[in-house]
VMD Tcl script that builds the backbone (N, CA, C; Angstrom):
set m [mol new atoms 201]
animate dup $m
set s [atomselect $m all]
$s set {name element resname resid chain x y z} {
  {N N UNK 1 A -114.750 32.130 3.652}
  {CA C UNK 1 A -113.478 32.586 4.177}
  {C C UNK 1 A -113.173 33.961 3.584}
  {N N UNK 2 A -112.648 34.620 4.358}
  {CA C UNK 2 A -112.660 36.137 3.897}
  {C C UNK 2 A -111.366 36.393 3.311}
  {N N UNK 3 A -110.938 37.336 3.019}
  {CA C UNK 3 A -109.704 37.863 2.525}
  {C C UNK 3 A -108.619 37.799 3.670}
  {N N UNK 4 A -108.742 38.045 4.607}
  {CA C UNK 4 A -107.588 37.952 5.766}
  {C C UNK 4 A -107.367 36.621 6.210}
  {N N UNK 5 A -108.256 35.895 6.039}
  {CA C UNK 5 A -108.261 34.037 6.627}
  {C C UNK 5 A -107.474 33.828 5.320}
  {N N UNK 6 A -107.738 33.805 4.478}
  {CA C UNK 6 A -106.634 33.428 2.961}
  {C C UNK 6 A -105.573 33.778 2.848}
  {N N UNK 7 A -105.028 35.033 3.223}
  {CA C UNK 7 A -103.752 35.609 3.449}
  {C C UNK 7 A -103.121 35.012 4.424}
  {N N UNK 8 A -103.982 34.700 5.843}
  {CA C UNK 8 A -103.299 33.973 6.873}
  {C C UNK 8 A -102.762 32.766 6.438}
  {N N UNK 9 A -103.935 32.010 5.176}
  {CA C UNK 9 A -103.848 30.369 5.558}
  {C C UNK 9 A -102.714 30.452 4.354}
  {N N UNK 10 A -102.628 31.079 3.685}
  {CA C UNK 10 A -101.630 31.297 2.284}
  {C C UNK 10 A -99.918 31.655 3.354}
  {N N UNK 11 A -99.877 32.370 4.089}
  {CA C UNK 11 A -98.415 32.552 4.949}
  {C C UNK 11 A -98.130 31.755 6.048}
  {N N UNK 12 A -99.253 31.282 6.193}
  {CA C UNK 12 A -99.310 30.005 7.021}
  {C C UNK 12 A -98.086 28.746 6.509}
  {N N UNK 13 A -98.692 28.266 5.329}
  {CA C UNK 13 A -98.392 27.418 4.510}
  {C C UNK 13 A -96.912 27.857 3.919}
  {N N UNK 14 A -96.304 29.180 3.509}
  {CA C UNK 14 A -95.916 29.058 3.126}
  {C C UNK 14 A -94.491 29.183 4.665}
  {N N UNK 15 A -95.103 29.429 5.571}
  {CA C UNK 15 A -93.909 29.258 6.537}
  {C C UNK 15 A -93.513 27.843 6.556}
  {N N UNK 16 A -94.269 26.686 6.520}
  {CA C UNK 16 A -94.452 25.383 6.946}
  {C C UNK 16 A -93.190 24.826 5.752}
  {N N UNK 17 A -93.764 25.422 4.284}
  {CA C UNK 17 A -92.903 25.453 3.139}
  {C C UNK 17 A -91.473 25.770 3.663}
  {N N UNK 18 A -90.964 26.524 3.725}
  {CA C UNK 18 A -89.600 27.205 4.690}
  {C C UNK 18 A -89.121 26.580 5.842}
  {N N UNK 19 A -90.032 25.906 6.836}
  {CA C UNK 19 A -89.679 24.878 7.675}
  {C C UNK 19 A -88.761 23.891 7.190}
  {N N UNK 20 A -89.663 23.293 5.909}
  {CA C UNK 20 A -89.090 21.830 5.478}
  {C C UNK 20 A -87.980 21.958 4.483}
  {N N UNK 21 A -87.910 23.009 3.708}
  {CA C UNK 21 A -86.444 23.389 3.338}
  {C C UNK 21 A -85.423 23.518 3.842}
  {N N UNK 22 A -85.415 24.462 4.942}
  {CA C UNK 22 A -84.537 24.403 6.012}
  {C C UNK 22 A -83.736 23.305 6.822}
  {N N UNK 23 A -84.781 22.196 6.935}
  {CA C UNK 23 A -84.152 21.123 7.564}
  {C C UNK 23 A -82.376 20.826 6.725}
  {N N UNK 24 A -81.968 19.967 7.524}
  {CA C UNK 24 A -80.947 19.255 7.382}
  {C C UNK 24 A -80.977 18.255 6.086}
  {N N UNK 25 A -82.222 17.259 6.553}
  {CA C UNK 25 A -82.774 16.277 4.804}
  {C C UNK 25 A -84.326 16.498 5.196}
  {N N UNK 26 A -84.051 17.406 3.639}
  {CA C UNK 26 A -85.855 17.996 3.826}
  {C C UNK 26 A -86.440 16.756 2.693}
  {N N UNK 27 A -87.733 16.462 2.956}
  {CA C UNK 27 A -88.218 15.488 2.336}
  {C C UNK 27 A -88.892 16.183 0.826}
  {N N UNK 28 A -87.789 15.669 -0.252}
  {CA C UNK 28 A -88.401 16.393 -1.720}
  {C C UNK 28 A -89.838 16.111 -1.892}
  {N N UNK 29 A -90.483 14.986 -1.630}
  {CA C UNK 29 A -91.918 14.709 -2.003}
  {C C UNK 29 A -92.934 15.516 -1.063}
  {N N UNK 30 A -92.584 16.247 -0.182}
  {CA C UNK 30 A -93.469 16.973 0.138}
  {C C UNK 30 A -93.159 18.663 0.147}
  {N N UNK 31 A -92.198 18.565 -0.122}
  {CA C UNK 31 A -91.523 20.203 -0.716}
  {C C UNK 31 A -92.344 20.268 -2.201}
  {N N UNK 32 A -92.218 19.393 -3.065}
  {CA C UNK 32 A -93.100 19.375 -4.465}
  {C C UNK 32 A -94.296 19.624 -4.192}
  {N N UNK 33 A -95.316 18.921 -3.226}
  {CA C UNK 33 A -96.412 19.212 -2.706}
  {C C UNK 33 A -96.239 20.106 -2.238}
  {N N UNK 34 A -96.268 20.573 -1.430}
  {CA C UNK 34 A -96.598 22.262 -1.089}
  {C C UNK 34 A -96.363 23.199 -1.803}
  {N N UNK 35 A -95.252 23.067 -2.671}
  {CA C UNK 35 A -94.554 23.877 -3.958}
  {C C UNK 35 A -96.057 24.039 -4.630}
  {N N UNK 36 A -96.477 22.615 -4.823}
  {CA C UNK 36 A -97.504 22.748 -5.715}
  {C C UNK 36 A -99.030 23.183 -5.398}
  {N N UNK 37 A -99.490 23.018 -3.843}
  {CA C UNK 37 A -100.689 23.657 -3.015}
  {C C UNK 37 A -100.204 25.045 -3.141}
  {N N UNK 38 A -99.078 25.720 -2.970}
  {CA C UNK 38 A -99.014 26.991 -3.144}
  {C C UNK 38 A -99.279 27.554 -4.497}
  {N N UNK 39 A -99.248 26.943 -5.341}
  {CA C UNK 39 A -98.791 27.147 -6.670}
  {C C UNK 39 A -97.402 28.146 -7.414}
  {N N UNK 40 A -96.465 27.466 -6.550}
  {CA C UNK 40 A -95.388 27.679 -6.839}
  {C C UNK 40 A -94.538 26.636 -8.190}
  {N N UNK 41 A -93.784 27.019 -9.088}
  {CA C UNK 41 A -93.359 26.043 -9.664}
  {C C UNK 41 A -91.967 25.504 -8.754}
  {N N UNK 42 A -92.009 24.003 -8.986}
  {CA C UNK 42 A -91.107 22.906 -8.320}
  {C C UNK 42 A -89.867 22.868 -8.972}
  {N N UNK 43 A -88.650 23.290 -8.391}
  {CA C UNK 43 A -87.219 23.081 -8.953}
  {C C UNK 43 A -86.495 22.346 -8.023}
  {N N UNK 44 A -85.790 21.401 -8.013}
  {CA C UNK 44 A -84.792 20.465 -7.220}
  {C C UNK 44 A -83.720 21.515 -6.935}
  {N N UNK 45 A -83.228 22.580 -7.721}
  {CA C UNK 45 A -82.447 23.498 -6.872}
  {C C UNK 45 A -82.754 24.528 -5.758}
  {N N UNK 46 A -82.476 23.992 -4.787}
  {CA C UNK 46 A -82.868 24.739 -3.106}
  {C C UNK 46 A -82.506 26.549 -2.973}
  {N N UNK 47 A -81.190 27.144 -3.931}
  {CA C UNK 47 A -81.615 28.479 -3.858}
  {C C UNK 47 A -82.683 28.774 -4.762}
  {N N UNK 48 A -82.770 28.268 -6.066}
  {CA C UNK 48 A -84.280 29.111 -6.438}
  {C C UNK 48 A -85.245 28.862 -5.460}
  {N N UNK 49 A -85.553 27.490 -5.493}
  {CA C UNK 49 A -86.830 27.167 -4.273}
  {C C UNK 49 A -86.940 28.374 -3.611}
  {N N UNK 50 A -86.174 28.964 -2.757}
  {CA C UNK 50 A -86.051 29.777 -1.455}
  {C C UNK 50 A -86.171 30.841 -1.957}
  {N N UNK 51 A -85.937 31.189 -2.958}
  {CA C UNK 51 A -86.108 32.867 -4.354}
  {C C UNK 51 A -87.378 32.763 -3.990}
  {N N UNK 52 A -87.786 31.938 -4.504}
  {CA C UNK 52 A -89.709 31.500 -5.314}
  {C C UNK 52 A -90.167 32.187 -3.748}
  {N N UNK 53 A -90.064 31.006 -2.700}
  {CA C UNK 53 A -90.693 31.322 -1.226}
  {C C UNK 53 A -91.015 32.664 -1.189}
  {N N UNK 54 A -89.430 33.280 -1.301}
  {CA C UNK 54 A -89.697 35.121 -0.633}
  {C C UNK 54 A -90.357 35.293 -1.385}
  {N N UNK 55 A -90.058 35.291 -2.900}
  {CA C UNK 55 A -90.997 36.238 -3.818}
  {C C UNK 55 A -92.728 35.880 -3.595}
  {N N UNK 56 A -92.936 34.900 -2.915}
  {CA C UNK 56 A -94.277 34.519 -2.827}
  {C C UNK 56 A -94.875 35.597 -1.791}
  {N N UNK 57 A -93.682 35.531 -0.584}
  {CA C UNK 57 A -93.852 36.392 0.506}
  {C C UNK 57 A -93.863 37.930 0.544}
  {N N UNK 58 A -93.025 38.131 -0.540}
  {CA C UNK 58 A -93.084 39.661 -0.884}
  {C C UNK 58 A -94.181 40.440 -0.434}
  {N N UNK 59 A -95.386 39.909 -1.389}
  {CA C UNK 59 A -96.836 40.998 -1.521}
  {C C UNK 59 A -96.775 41.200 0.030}
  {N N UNK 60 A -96.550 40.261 0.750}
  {CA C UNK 60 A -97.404 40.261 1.991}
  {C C UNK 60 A -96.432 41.540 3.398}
  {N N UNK 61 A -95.250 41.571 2.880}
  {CA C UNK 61 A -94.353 42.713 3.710}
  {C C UNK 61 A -94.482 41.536 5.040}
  {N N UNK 62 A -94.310 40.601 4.919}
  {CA C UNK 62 A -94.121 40.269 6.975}
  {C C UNK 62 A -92.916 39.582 6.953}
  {N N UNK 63 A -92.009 40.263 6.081}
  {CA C UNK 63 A -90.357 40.278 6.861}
  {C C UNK 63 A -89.916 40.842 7.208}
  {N N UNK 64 A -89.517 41.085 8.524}
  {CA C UNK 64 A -88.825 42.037 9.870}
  {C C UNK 64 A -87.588 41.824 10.450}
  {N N UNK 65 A -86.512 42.130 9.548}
  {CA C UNK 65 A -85.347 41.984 9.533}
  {C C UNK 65 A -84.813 42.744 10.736}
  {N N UNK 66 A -84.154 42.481 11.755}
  {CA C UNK 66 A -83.736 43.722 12.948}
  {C C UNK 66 A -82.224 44.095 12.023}
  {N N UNK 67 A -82.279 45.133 12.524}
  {CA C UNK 67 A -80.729 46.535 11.909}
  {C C UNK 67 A -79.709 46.090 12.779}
}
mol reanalyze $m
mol bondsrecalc $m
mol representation Tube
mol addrep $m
């Protein structure tokens, strides 16, 4: 797998991550899991969680905020 398939499968994942936060009742046991396939550290408080996400997302610049 090359460098661009890893980046994909890495923002891939971490959108899926952001999916299940988002919900209404997001399921903690698999927010921990993915927290943890990403290698993100796991906090039960939902704004850091969502800190961690972007900052994961940062390197990658694919947030396109419209003005």
């Amino acid at each position: 797998m090359d460098k661009t398939d890893i980046k994909g499968e890495r923002i891939l994942q971490l959108e899926a991550l952001v999916e299940e936060l988002l919900k209404e009742n997001p399921v903690e046991t698999r927010i921990a899991e993915q927290m943890q396939q990403l290698q993100l550290d796991y906090t039960s408080d939902p704004v850091e969680r969502i800190n961690r996400v972007l900052a994961a997302l940062h390197p990658y610049q694919i947030l396109d905020f419209e003005e």
